[in-house]
Structures are given as structure tokens and as C-alpha cells.
C-alpha positions as CSV (number, residue, x, y, z in Angstrom):
1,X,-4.9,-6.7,5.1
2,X,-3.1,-9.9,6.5
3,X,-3.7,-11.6,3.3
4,X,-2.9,-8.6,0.8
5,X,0.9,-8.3,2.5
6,X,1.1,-11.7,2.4
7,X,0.7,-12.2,-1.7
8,X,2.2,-9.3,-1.8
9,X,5.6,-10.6,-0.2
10,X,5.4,-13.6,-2.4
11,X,5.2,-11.6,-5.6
12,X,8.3,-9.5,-4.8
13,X,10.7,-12.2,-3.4
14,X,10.5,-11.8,0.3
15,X,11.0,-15.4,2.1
16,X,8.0,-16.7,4.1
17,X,8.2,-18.9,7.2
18,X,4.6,-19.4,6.5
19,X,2.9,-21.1,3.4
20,X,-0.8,-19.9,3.8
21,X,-2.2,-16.0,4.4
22,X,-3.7,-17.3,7.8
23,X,-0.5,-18.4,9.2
24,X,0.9,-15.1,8.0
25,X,2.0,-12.5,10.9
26,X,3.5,-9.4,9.0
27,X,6.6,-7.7,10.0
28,X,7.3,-4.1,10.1
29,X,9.7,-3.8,7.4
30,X,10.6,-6.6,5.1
31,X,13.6,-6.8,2.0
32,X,13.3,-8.8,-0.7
33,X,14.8,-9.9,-3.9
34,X,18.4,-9.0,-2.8
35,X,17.7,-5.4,-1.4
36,X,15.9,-4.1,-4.8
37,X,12.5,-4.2,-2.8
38,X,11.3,-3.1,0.7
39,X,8.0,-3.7,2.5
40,X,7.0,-1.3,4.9
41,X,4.0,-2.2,7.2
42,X,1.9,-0.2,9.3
43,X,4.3,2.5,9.4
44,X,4.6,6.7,10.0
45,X,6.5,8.3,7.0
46,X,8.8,10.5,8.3
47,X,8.4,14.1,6.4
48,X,9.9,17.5,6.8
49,X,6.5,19.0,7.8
50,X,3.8,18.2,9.7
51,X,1.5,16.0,7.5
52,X,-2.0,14.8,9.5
53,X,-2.2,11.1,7.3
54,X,1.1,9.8,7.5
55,X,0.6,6.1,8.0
56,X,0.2,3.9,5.7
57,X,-0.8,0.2,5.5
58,X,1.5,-1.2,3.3
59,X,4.8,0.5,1.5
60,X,6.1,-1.0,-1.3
61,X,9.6,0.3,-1.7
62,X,11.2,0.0,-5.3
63,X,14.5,1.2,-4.8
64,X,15.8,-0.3,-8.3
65,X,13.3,1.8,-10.3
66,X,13.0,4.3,-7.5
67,X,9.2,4.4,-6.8
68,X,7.0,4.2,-3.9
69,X,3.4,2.7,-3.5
70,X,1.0,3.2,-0.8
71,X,-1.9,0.8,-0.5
72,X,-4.8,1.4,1.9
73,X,-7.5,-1.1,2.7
74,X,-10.9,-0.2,3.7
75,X,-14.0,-1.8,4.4
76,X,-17.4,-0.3,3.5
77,X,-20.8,-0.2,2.6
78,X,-21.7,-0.7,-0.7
79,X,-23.3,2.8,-1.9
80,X,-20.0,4.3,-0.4
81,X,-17.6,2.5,-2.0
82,X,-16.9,5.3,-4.9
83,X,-16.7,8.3,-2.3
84,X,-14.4,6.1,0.0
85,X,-12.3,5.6,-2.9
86,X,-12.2,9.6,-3.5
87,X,-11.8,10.8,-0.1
88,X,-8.6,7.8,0.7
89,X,-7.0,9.4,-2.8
90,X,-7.4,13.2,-1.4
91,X,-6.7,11.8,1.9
92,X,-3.4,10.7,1.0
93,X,-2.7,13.2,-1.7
94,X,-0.9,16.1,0.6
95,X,1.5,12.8,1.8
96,X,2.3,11.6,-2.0
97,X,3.6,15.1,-2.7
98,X,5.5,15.4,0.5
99,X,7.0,11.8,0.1
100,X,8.4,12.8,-3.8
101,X,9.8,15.9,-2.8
102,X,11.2,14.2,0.5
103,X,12.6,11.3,-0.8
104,X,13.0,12.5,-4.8
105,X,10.5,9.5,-6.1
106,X,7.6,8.6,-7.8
107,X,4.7,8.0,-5.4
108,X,1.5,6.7,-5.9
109,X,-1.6,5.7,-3.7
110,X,-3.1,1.9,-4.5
111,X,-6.5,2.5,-2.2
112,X,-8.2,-0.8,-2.3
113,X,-11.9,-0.6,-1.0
114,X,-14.3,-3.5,-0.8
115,X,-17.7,-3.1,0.2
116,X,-19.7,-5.2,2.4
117,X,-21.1,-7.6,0.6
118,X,-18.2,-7.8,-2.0
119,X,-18.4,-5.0,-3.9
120,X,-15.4,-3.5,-5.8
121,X,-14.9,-0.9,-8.2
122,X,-13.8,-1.6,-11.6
123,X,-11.0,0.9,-11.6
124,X,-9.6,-1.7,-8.7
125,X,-8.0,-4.3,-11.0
126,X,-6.4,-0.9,-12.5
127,X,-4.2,0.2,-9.1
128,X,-3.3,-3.4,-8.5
129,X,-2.1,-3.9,-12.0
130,X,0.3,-0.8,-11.0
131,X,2.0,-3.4,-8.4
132,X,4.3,-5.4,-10.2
């Protein structure tokens, strides 16, 4: 997860004190590129009502285009990979709804699931192309 904040940071700007993902201690929230972006880690979301999933691993906070993108990282075995990737999208789905009436943006879930031995879906290279 270390690693995926990490290249995330260095996509959108944000100055690291470190130069490899190993090195790299994440912060809880994070601004780049003069203000336009924010990087939330490992934070609650704070809603109106009471929402049972409201933590999320990563936030990516576009507040030039106004969106907001959720990533979740799980880990496992490889004939569960497809249901892991259905249950973290229903999971998450009472949050997205809460967060866009909330906060009047677009939101969207990036779940990225790995299997155990390396497995990934193909629909995986889709929700990280949504990151730009």
C-alpha cells in the first residue's frame, strides 16, 4: 500500500523526502501541485449519517476538476479475486453516494485486488487508468 501512495504522490506533484517506495513513510494528508491535489491516507470520511465503511486507504482529492477517488488494496487468494473485487465495490458503494451528496462531487471507488500468487484482474489496468 506503501508503494501505491508512494507513485501515487510522484504522479500528482507532491514533494518526496524519499527517492525509493521502501524509504517511503506516508503521511496522513498530503497537497500537491500548488493546492489543486490532496492525498488523504488512512483516513475516516466524515458524513452526515452514520456510514459502517468509512475509511479508506487512499483519497485522492481533485479539487480543480472537483472529483474524488477511493482506492482500496486487498490481498487474496486467487479463485476469490473476482468476488473480492465485487464485495469492496458494494462495500464502498453506500460511502460514494454519501460522499457526492456530502461534498457535491464525483466519486468513484479504484479497488485494487491482487491475488496470492499475482493474480489480477484485467478490468485492473481499467480503475488505475481512471487516476490521472
Amino acid at each position: 500500500m506503501c508503494s501505491l501512495h508512494f507513485n501515487i504522490c510522484k504522479v500528482k506533484g507532491v514533494k518526496l523526502h524519499n527517492k525509493h517506495c521502501y524509504d517511503h513513510v506516508p503521511k496522513p494528508v498530503v497537497t500537491g501541485r500548488e493546492g489543486k491535489v490532496t492525498l488523504l491516507w488512512n483516513q475516516h470520511v466524515r458524513t452526515d449519517r452514520t456510514i459502517p465503511n468509512n475509511k479508506a486507504h487512499t483519497i485522492i482529492c481533485d479539487n480543480e476538476k472537483g472529483k474524488r477517488m477511493l482506492t482500496y488494496v486487498a490481498i487474496s487468494g486467487d479463485r476469490n479475486v473476482i468476488t473480492k473485487e465485487a464485495k469492496k465495490i458494494l462495500k464502498y458503494k453506500y460511502l460514494i453516494t454519501e460522499i457526492q451528496r456530502t461534498w457535491n462531487v464525483k466519486a468513484k471507488v479504484i479497488p485494487v485486488i491482487i491475488g496470492a500468487t499475482g493474480t489480477i484482474l484485467k478490468s485492473l489496468t481499467q480503475y488505475l487508468s481512471n487516476i490521472p
